[in-house]
Each structure stands twice: as structure tokens, then as C-alpha cells.
C-alpha positions as a Markdown table, in Angstrom:
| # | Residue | x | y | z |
|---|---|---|---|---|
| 1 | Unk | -30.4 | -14.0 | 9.9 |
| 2 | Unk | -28.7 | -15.3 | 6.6 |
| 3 | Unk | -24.8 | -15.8 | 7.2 |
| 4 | Unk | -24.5 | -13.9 | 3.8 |
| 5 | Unk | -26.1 | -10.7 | 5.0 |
| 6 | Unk | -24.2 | -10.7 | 8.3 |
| 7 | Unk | -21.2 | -10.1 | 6.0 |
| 8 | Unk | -22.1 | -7.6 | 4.3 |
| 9 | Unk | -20.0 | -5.4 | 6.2 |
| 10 | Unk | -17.0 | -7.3 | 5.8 |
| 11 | Unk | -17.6 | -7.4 | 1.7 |
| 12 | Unk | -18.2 | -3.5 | 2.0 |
| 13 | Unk | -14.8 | -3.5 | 3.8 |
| 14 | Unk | -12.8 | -5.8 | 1.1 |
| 15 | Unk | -14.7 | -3.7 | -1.9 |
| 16 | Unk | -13.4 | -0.7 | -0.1 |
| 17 | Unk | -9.9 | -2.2 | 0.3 |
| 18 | Unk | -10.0 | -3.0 | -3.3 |
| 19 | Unk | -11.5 | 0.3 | -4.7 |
| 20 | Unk | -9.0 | 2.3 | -2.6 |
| 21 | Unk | -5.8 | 0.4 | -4.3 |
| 22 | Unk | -7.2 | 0.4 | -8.2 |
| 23 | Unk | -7.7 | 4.5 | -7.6 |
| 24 | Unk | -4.9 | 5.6 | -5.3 |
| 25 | Unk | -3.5 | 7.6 | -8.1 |
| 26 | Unk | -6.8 | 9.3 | -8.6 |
| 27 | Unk | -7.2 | 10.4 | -5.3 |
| 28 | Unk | -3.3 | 11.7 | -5.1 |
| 29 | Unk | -4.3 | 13.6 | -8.1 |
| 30 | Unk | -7.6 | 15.1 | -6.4 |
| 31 | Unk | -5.6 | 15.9 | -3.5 |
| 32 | Unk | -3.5 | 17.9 | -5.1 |
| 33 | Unk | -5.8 | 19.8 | -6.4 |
| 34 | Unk | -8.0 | 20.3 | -3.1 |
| 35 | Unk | -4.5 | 21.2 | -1.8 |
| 36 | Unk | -4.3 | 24.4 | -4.6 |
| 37 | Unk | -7.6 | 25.1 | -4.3 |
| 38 | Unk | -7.5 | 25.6 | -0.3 |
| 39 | Unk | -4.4 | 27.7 | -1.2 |
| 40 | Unk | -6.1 | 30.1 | -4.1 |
| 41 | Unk | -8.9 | 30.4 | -1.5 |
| 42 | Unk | -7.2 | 31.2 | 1.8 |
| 43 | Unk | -5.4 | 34.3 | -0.4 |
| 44 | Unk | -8.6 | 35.2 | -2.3 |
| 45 | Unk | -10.5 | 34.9 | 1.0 |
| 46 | Unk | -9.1 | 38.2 | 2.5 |
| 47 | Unk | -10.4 | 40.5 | -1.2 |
| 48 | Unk | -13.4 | 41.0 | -1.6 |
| 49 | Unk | -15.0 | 39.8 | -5.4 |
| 50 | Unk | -14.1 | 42.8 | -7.8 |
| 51 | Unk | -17.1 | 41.7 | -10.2 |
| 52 | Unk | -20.5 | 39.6 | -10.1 |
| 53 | Unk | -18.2 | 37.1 | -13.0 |
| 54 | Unk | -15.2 | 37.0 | -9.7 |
| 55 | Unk | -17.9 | 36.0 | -6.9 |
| 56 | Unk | -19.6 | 32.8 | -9.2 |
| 57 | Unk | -15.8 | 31.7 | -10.4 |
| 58 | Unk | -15.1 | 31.9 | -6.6 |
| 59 | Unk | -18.1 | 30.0 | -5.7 |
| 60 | Unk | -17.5 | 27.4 | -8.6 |
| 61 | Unk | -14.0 | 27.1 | -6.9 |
| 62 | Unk | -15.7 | 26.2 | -3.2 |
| 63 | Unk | -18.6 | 23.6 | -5.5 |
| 64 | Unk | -14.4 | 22.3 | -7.3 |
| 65 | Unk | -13.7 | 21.7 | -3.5 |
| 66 | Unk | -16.3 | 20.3 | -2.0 |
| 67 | Unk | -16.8 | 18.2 | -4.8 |
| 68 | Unk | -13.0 | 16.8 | -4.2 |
| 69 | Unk | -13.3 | 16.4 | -0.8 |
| 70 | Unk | -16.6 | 14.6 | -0.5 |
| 71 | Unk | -16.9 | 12.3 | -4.0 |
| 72 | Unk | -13.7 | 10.0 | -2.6 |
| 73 | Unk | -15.9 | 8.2 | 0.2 |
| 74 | Unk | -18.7 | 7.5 | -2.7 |
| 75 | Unk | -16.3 | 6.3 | -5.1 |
| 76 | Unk | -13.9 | 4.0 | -2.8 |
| 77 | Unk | -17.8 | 2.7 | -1.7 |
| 78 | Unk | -18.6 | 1.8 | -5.4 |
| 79 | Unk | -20.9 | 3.7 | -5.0 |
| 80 | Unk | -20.1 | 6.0 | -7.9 |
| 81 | Unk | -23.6 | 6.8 | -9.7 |
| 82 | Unk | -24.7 | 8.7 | -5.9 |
| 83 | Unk | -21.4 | 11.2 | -6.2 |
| 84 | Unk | -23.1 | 14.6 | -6.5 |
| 85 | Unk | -24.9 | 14.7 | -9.8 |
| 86 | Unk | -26.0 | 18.2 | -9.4 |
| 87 | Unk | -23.0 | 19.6 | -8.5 |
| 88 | Unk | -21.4 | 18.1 | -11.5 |
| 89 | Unk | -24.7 | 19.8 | -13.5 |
| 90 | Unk | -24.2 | 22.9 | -12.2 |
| 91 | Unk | -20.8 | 23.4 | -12.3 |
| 92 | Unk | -20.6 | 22.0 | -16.3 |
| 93 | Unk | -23.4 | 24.6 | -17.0 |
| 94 | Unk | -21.5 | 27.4 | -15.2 |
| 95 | Unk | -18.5 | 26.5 | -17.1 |
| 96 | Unk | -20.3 | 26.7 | -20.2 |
| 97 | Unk | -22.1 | 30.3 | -19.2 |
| 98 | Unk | -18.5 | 31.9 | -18.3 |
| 99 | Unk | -16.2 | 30.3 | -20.5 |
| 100 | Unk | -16.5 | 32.8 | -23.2 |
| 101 | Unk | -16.5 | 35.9 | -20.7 |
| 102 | Unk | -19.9 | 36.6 | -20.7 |
């Protein structure tokens, strides 16, 4: 086995290392906002949706949060371009649909 490919984990570590300095502000933002998020939904979580318009925002809220949570191990990866596509299609064409309160 090549000596290059047997350090392949230790590249992926010092990329890792790397990536996780360059976008340490990023992530302190993001976890800020995963921290408001889990707030808004522990309280919302005991009222039940007043409208079909309350239940999608809701559920765009959980896609916000999930998206926060799981896109950092991707990103610190480099591996950017595999960091939930669809979600980020979905969530730009809900946006789009509700923003003018249809």
C-alpha cells in the first residue's frame, strides 16, 4: 500500500483542523441560531399549528435546524458541495411560496 494513501487520514485530520479555524465564526453564528431555534420550538411545541401556512413555517423551522446542525461536519470536511442540496431547494422554494402570505 502507497505511504500516501496510508495518510489520508491524517491529511483529512489537518484539513479538518484547518477548516474548523478559517470558519469558527461561522459555526458560532450557526450556533446561535440552532440555539433560538430549539428555543422557538420547545415553546411552539406544546400549540398546536393554528393554520395549514403555521404547520409548513414550523416544519421549515425543523428543515432551518437540521440543516444547522448537520451541514458543519460536511463543511469542516471540505466537503461542502455534498451539504444537503435539497434541503437548501426546498426550503428557498418554500420561502418563495410563503413570503408574500399566500
Amino acid at each position: 500500500m502507497s505511504e500516501d494513501y496510508t495518510k489520508l487520514a491524517e491529511y483529512s485530520n489537518r484539513r479538518f483542523e484547518a477548516l474548523s479555524k478559517v470558519y469558527s465564526p461561522v459555526v458560532s453564528v450557526t450556533d446561535s441560531f440552532g440555539s433560538l431555534i430549539c428555543r422557538v420550538t420547545n415553546k411552539l411545541g406544546s400549540v398546536k399549528p393554528s393554520s395549514e401556512q403555521d404547520a409548513v413555517v414550523r416544519d421549515l423551522m425543523a428543515d432551518a435546524f437540521d440543516f444547522l446542525w448537520e451541514w458543519r461536519r460536511p463543511l469542516l470536511e471540505g466537503r461542502a458541495q455534498v451539504a444537503y442540496p435539497w434541503r437548501t431547494y426546498r426550503v428557498t422554494s418554500c420561502i418563495l411560496i410563503f413570503r408574500d402570505g399566500a
